[in-house]
N, CA, C and O of each residue as an XYZ file, in Angstrom:
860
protein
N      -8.636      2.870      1.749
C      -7.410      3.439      1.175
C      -7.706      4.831      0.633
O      -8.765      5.119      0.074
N      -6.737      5.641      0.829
C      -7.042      7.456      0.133
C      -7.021      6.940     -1.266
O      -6.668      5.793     -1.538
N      -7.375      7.742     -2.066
C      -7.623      7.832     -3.026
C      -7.041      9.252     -3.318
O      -7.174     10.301     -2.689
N      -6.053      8.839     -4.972
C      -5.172     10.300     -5.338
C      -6.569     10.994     -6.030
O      -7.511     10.217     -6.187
N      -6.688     11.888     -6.297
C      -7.056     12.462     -7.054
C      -6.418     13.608     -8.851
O      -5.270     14.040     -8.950
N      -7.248     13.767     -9.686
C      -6.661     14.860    -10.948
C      -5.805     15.733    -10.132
O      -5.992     15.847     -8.920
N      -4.916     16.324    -10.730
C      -4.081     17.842    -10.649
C      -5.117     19.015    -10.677
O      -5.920     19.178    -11.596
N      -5.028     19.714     -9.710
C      -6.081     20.766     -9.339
C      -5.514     22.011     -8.871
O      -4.740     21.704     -7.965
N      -5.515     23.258     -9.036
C      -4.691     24.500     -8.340
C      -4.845     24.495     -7.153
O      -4.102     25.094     -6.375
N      -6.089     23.644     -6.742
C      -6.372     24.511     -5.485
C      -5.889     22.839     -4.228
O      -6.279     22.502     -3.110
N      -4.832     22.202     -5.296
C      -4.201     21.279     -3.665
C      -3.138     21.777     -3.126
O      -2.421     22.620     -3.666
N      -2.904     21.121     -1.640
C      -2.102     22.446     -0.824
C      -0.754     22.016     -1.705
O      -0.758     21.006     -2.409
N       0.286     22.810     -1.599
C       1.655     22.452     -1.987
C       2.504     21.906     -1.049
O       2.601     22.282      0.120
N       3.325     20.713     -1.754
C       4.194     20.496     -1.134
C       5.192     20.745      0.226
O       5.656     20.107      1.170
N       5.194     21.804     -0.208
C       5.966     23.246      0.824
C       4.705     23.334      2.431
O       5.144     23.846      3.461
N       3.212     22.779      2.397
C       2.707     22.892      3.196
C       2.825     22.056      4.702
O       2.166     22.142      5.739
N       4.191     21.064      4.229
C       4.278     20.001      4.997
C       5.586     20.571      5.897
O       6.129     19.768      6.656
N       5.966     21.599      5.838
C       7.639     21.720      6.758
C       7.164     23.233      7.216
O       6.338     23.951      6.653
N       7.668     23.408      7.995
C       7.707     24.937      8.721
C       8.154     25.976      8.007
O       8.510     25.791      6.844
N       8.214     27.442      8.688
C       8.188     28.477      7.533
C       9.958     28.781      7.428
O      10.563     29.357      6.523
N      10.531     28.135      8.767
C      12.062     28.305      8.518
C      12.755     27.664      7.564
O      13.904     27.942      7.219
N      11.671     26.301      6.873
C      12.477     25.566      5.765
C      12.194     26.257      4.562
O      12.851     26.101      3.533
N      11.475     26.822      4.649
C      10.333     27.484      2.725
C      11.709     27.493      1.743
O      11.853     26.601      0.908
N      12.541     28.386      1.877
C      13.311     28.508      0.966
C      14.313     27.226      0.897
O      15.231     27.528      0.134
N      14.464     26.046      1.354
C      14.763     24.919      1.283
C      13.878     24.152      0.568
O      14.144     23.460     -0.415
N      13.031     24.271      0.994
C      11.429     23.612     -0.078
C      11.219     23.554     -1.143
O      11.017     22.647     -1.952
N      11.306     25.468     -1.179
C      11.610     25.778     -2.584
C      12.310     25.129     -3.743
O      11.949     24.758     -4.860
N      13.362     25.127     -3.125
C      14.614     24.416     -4.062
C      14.443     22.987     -4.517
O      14.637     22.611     -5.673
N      14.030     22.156     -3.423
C      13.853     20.963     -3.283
C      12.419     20.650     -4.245
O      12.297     19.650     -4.953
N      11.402     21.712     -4.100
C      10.452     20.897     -5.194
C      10.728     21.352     -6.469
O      10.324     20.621     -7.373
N      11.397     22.517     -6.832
C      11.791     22.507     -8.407
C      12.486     21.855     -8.716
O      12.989     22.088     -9.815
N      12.933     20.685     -7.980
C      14.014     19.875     -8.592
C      12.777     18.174     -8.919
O      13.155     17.195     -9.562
N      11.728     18.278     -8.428
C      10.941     17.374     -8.755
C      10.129     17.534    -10.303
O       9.572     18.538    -10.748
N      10.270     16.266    -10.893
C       9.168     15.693    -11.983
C       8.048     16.223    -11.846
O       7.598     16.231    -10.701
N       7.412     16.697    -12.696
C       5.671     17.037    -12.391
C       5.139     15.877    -12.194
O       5.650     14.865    -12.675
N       3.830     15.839    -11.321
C       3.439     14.554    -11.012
C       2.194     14.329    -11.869
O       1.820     15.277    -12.560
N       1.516     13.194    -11.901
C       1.124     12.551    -12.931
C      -0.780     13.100    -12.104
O      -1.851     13.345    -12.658
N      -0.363     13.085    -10.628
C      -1.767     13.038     -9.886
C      -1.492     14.112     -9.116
O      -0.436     14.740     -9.031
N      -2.611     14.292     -8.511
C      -2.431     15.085     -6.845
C      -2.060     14.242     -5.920
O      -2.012     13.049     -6.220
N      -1.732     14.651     -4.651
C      -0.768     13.963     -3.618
C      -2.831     13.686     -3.164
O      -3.904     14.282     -3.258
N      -2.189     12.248     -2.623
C      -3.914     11.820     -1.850
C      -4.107     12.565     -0.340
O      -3.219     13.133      0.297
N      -5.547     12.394      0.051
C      -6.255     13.092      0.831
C      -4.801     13.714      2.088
O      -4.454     12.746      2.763
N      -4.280     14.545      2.332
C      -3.560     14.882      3.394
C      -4.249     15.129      4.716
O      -5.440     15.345      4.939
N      -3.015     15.028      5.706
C      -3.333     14.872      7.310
C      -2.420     16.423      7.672
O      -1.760     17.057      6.849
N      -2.582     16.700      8.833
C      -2.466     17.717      9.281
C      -2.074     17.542     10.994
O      -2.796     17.079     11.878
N      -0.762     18.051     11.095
C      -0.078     18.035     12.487
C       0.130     19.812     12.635
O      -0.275     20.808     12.035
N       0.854     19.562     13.603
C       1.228     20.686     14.464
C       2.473     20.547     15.128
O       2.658     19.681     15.982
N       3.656     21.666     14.639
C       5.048     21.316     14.538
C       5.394     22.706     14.855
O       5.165     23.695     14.159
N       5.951     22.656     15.947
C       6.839     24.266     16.714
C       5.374     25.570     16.661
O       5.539     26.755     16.373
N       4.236     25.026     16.965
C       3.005     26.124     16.977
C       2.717     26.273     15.293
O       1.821     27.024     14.906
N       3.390     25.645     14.516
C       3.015     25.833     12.879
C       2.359     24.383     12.630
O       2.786     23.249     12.843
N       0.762     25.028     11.919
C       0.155     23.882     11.427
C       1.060     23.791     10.030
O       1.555     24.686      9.344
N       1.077     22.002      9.862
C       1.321     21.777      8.692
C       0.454     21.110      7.999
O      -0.388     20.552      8.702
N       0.340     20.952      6.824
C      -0.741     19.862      6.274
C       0.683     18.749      5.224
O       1.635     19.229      4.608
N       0.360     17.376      5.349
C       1.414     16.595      4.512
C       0.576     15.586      3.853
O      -0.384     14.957      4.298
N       1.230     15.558      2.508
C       0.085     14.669      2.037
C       0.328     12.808      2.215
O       1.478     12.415      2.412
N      -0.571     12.004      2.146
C      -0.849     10.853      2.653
C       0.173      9.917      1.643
O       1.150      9.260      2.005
N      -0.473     10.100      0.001
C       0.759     10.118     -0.894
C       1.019     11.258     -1.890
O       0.284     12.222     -2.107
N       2.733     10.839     -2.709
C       2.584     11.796     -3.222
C       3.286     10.537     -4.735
O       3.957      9.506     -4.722
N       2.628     11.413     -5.874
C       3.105     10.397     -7.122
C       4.120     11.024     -7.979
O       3.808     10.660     -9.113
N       5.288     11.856     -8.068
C       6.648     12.183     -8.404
C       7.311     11.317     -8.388
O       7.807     10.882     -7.349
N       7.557     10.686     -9.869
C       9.014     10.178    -10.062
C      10.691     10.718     -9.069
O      11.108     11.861     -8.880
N      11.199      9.603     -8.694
C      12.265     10.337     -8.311
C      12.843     11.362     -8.667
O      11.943     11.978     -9.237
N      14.134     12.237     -8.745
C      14.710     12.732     -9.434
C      16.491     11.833     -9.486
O      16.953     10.894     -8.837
N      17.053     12.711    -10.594
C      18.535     11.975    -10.735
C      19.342     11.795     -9.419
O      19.267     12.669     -8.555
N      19.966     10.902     -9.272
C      21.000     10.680     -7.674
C      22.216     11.569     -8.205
O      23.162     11.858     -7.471
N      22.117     11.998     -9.586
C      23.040     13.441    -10.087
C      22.345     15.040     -9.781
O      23.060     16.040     -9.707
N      20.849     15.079     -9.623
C      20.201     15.793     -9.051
C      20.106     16.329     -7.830
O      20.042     17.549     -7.678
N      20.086     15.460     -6.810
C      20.434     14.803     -5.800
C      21.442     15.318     -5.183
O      21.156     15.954     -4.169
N      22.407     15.256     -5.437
C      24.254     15.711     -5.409
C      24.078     17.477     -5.160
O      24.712     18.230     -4.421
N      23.126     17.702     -5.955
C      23.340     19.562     -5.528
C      22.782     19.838     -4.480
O      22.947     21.011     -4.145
N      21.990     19.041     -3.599
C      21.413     19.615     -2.518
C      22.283     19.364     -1.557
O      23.276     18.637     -1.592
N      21.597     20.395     -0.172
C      22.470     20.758      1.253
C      22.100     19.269      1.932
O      21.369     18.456      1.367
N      22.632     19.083      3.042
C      21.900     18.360      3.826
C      20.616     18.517      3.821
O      19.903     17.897      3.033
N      20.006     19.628      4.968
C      18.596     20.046      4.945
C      17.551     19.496      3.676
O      16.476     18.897      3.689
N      18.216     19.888      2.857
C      17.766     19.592      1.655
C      17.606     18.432      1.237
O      16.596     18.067      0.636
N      18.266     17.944      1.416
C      18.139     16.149      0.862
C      17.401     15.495      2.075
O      16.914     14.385      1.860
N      17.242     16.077      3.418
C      16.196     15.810      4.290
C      14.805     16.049      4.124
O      13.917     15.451      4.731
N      14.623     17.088      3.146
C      13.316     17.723      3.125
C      13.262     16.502      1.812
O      12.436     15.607      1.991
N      13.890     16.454      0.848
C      13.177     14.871      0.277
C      13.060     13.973      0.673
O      12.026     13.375      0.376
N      13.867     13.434      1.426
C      13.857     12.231      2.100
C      11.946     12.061      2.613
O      11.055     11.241      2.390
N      12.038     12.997      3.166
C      10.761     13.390      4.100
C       9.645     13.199      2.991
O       8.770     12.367      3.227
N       9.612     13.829      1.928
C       8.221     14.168      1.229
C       8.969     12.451      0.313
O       8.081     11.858     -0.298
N       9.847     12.024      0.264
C       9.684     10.768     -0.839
C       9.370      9.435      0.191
O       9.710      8.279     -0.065
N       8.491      9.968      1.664
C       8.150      8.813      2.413
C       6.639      8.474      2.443
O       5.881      7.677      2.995
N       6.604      9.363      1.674
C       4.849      9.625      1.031
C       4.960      8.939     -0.047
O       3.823      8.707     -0.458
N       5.949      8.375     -0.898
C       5.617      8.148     -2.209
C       4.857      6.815     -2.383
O       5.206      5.827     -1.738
N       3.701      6.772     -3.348
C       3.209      5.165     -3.348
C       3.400      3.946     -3.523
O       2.625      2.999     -3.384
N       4.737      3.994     -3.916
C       6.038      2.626     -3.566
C       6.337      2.440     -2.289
O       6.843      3.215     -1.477
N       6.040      1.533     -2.203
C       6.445      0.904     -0.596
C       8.228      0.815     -0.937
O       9.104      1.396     -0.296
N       8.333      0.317     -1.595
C       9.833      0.163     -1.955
C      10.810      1.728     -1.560
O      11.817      1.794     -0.856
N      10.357      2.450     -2.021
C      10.411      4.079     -2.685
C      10.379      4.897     -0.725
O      11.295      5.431     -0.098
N       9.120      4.670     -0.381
C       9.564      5.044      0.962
C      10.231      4.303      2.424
O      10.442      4.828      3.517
N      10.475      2.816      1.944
C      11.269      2.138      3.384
C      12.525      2.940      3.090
O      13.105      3.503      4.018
N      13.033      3.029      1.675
C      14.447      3.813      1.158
C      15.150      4.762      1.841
O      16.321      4.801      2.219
N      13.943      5.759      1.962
C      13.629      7.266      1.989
C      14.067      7.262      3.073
O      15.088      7.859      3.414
N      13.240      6.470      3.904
C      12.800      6.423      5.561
C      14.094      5.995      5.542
O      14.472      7.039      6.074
N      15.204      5.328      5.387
C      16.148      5.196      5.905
C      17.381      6.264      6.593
O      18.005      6.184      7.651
N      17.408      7.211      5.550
C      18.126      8.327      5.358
C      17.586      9.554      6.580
O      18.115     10.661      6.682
N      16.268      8.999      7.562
C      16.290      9.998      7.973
C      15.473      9.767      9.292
O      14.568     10.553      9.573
N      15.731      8.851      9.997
C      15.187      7.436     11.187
C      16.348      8.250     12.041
O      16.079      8.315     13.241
N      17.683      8.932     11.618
C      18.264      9.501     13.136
C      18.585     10.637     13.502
O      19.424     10.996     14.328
N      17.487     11.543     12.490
C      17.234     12.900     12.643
C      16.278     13.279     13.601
O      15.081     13.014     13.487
N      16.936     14.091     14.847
C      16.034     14.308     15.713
C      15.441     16.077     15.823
O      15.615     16.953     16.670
N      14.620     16.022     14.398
C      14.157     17.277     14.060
C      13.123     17.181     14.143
O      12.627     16.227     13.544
N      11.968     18.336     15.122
C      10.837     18.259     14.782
C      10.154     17.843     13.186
O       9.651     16.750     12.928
N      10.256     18.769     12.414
C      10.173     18.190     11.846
C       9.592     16.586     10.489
O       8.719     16.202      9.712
N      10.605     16.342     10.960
C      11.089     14.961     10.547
C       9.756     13.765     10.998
O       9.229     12.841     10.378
N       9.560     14.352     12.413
C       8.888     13.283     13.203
C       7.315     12.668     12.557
O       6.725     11.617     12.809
N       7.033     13.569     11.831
C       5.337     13.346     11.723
C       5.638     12.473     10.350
O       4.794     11.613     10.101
N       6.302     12.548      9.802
C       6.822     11.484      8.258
C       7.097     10.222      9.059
O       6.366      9.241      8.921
N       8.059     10.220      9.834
C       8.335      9.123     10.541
C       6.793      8.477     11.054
O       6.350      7.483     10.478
N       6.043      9.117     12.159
C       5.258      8.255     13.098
C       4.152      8.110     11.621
O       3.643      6.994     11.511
N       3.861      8.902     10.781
C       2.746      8.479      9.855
C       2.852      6.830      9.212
O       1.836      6.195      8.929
N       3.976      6.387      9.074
C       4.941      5.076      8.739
C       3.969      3.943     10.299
O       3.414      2.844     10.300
N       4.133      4.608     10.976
C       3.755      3.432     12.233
C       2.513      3.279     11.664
O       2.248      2.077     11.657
N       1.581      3.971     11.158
C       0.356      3.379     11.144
C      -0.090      2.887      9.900
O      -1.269      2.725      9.584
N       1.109      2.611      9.067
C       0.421      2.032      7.737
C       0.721      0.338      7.913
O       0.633     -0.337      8.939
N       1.142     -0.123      6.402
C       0.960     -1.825      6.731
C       2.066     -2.472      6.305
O       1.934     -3.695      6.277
N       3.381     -1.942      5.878
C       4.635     -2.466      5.654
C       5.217     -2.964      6.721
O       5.662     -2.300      7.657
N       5.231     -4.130      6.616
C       6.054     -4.900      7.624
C       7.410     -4.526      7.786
O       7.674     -4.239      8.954
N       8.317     -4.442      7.024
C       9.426     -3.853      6.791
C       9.480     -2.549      7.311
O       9.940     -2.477      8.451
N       9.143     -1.534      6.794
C       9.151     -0.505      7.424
C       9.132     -0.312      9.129
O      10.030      0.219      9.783
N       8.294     -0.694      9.480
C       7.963     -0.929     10.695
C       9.028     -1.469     11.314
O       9.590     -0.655     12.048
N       9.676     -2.893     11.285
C      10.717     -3.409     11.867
C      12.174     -2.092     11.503
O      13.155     -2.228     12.233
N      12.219     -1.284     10.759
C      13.228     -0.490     10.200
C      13.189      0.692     11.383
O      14.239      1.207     11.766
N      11.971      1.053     11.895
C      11.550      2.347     12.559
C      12.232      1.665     13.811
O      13.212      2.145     14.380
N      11.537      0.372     14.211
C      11.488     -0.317     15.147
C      12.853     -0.475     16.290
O      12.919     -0.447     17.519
N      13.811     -0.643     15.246
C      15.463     -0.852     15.076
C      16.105      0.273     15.235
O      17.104      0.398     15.943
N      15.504      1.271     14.508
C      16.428      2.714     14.389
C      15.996      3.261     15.617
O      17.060      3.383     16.225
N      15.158      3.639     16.313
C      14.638      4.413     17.465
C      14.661      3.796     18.504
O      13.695      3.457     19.188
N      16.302      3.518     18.778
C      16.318      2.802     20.216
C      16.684      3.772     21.252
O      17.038      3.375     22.362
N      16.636      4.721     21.031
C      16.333      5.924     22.040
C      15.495      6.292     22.350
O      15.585      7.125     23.251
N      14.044      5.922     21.808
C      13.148      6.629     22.450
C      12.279      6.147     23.546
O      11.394      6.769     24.135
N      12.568      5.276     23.669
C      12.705      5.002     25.410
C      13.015      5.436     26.411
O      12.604      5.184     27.544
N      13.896      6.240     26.000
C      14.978      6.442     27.194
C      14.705      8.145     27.632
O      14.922      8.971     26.746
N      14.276      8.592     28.871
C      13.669      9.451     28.865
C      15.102     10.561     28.982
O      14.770     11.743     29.080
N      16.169     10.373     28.980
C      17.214     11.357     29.079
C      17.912     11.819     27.641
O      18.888     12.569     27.621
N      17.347     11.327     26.547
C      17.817     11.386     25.039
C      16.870     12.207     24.320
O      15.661     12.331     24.511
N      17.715     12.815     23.352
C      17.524     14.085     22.508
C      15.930     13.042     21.647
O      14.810     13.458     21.945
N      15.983     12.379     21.127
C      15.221     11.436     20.829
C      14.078     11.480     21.299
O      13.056     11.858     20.728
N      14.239     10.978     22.685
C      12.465     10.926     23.515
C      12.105     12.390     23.730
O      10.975     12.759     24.051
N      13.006     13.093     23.556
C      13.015     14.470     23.883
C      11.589     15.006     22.569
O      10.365     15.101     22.660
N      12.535     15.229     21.506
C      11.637     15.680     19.996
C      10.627     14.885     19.976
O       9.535     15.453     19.966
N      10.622     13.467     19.964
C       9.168     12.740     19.517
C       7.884     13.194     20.509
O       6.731     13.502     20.211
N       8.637     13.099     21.957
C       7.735     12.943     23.140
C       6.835     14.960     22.899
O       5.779     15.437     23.315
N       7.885     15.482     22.117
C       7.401     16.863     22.494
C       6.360     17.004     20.652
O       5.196     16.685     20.891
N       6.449     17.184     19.875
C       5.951     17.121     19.076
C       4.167     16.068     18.951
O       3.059     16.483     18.611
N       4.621     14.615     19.406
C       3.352     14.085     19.432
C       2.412     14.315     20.552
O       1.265     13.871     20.516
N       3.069     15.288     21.962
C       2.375     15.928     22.447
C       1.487     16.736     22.205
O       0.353     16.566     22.653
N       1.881     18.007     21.288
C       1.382     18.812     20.651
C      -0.116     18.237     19.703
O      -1.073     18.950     19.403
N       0.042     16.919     19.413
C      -1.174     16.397     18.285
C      -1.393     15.090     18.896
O      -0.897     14.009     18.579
N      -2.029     15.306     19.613
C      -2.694     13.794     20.283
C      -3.703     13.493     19.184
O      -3.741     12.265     19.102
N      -4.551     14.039     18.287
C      -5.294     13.333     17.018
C      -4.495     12.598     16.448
O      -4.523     11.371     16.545
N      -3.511     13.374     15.643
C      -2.423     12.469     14.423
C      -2.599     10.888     15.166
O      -3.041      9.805     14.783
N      -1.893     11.499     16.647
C      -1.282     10.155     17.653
C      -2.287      9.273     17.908
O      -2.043      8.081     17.718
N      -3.598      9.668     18.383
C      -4.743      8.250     18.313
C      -5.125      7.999     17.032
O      -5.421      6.810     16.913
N      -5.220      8.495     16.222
C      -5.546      7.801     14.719
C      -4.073      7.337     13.935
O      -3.830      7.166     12.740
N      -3.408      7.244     14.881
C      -2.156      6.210     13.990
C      -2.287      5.003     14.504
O      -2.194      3.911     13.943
N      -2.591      5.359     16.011
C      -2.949      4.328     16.752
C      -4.181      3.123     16.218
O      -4.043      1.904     16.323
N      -5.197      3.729     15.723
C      -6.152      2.767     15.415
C      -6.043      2.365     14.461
O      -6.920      1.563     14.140
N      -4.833      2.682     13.339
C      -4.539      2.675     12.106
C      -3.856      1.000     11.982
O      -4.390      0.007     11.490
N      -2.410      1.146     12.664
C      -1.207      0.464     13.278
C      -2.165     -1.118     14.040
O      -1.701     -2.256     14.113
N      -3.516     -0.667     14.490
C      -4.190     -1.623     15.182
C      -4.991     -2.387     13.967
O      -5.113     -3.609     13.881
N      -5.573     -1.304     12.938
C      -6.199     -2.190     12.065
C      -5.490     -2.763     11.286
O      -6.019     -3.801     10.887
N      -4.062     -2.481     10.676
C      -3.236     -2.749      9.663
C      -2.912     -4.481     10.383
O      -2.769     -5.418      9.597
N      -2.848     -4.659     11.552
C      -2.152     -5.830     12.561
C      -3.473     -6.930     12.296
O      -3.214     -8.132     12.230
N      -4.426     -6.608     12.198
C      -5.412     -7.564     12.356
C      -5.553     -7.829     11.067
O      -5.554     -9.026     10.780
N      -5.737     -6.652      9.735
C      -6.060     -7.234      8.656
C      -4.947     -8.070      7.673
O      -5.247     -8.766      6.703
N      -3.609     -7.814      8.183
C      -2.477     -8.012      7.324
C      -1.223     -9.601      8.348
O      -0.625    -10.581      7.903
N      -1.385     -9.031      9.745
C       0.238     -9.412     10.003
C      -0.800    -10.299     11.376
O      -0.089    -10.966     12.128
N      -2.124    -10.326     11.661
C      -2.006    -11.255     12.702
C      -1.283    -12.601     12.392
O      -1.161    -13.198     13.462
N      -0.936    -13.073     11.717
C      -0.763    -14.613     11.471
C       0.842    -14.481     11.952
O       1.313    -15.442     12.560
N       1.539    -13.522     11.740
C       2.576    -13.664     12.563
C       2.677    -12.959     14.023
O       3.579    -13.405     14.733
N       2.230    -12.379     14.330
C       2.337    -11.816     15.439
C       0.489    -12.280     16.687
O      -0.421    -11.467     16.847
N       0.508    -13.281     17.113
C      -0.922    -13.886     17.416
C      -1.330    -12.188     18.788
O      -2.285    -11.447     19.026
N      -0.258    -12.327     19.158
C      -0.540    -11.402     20.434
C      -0.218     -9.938     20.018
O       0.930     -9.551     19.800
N      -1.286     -9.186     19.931
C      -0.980     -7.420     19.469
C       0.208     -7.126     19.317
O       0.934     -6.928     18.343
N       0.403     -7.115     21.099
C       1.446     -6.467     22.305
C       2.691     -6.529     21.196
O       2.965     -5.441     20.690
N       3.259     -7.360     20.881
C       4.606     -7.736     20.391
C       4.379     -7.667     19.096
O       5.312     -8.231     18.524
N       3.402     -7.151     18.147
C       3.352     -6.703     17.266
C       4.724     -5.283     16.484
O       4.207     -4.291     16.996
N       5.433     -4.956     16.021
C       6.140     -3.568     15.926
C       5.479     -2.388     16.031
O       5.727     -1.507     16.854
N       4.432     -2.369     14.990
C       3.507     -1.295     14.941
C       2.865     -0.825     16.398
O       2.414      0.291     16.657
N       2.960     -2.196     17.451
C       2.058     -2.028     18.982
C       3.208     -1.734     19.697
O       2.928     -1.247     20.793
N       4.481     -1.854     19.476
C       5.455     -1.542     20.743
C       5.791     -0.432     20.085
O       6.365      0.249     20.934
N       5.770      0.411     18.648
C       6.638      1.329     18.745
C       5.143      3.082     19.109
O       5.422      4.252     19.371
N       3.695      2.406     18.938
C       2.777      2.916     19.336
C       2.652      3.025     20.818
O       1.760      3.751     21.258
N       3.363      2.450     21.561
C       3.792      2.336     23.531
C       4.378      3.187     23.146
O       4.056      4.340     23.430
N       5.512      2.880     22.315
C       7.061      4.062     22.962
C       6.458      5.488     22.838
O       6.408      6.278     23.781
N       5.965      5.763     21.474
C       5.589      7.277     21.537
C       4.627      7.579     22.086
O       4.729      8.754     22.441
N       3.355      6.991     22.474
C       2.584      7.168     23.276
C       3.311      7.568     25.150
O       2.898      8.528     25.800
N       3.898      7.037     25.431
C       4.756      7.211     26.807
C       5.451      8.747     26.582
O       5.375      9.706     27.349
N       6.174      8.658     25.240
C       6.840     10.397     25.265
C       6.188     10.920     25.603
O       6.143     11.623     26.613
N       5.122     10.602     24.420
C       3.912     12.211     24.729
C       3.468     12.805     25.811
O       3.339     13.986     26.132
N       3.162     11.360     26.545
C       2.492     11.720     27.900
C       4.099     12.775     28.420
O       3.937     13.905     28.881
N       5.158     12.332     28.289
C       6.049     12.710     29.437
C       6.229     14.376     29.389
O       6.509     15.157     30.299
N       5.999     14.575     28.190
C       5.980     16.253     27.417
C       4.384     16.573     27.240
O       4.062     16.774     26.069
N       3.487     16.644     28.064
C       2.115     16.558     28.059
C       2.084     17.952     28.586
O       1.564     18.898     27.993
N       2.659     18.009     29.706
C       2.663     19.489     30.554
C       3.870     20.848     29.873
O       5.089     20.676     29.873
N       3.362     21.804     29.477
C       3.993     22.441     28.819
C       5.338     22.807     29.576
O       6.407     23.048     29.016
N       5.123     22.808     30.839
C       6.392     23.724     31.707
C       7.597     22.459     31.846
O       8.761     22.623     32.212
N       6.885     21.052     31.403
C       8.268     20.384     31.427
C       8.577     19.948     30.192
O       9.519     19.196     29.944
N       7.747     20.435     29.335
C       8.463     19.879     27.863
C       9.194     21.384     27.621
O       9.979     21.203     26.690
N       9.271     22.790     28.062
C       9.821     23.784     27.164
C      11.571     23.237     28.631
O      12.683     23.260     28.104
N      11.527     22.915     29.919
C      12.447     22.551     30.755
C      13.177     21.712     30.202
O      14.395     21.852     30.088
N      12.233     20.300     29.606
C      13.305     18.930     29.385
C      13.818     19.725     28.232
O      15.008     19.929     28.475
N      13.418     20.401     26.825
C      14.391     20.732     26.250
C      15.839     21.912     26.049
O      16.674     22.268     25.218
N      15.429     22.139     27.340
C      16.542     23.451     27.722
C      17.712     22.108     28.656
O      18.876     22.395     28.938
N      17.246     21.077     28.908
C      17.650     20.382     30.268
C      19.117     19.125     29.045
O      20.187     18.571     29.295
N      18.186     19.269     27.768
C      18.939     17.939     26.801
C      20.058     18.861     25.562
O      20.880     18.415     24.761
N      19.522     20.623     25.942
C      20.436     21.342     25.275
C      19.396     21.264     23.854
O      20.027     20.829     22.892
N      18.518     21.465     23.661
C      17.712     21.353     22.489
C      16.883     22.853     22.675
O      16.151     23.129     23.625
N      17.166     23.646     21.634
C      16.026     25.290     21.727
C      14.881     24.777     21.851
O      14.289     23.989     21.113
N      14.527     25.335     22.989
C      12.529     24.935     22.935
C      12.051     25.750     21.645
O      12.646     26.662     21.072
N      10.532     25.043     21.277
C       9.843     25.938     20.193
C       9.399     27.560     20.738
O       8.851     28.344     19.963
């Protein structure tokens, strides 16, 4: 398990987890957060529209008011949604994760697939349910996931072995066979995008082809 660590100047910020077109959305969105009690634990690091991001694993911020809440844009209440799927309540992020399972924003995606490889059963069946498009290779859906987890085949095999260990140490007793595990079919589905957006000249095509701006 990560381990949080003390409050330190030198951990990345918040703001390090979304692209540079959201910053001033970020902005807004973390002055509206509680100071946190810890540092966000050890963070992972994707690659989203050619911008590295770094996001942390957790993060320990009290919510803020659902009167707080109320002043933000959409975008905005997406960019929490997103960083309160980190939070160390399991409760706190299936929530989160709800509000934002049918946003097909780059983005969005690496909060989402980080969820496949942890050990909430719930969660998992929630992802499981909401992403019934990404199968389907003609949807805006398989479109963003398939093109993004292209870009980071690391994130994508170490969720993978993650999603594999979480199944054996926690949920074999219900699920005897991997395969039909959630965490193992929704690790197929995005694994299949990726491959399908693997070659650059048809992932910048399929998204000119689904009406989506390539990166």
């Amino acid at each position: 398990m990560q381990s949080p660590a003390p409050i330190t100047p030198t951990a990345p910020s918040l703001a390090a987890g979304f692209p540079a077109h959201l910053q001033r959305d970020v902005q807004t969105v973390t002055k509206l957060l509680p100071p946190p009690p810890l540092n966000p634990a050890l963070p992972f690091r994707v690659t989203v529209d050619g911008q590295p991001l770094i996001i942390p694993y957790r993060i320990y911020e009290a919510e803020p008011s659902a009167a707080t809440e109320l002043s933000l844009s959409p975008t905005q209440l997406a960019i929490l949604n997103c960083l309160y799927t980190r939070h160390h309540d399991g409760r706190v992020r299936q929530r989160r994760l709800g509000h934002i399972l049918r946003l097909n924003e780059p983005w969005v995606v690496p909060f989402v697939v980080r969820l496949v490889g942890e050990y909430v059963l719930e969660i998992l069946l929630d992802i499981r349910r909401e992403l019934v498009e990404l199968d389907d290779p003609t949807t805006p859906q398989h479109a963003v996931y398939g093109q993004v987890l292209a870009a980071n085949p690391s994130f994508l095999a170490i969720t993978r072995q993650q999603a594999a260990s979480y199944w054996a140490c926690y949920h074999r007793h219900l699920y005897s066979d991997r395969r039909y595990y959630p965490g193992s079919t929704l690790i197929k589905s995005v694994q299949a995008a990726a491959r399908h957006y693997s070659t650059p000249a048809r992932s910048r095509s399929s998204y000119l082809d689904k009406g989506i701006p390539p990166p």
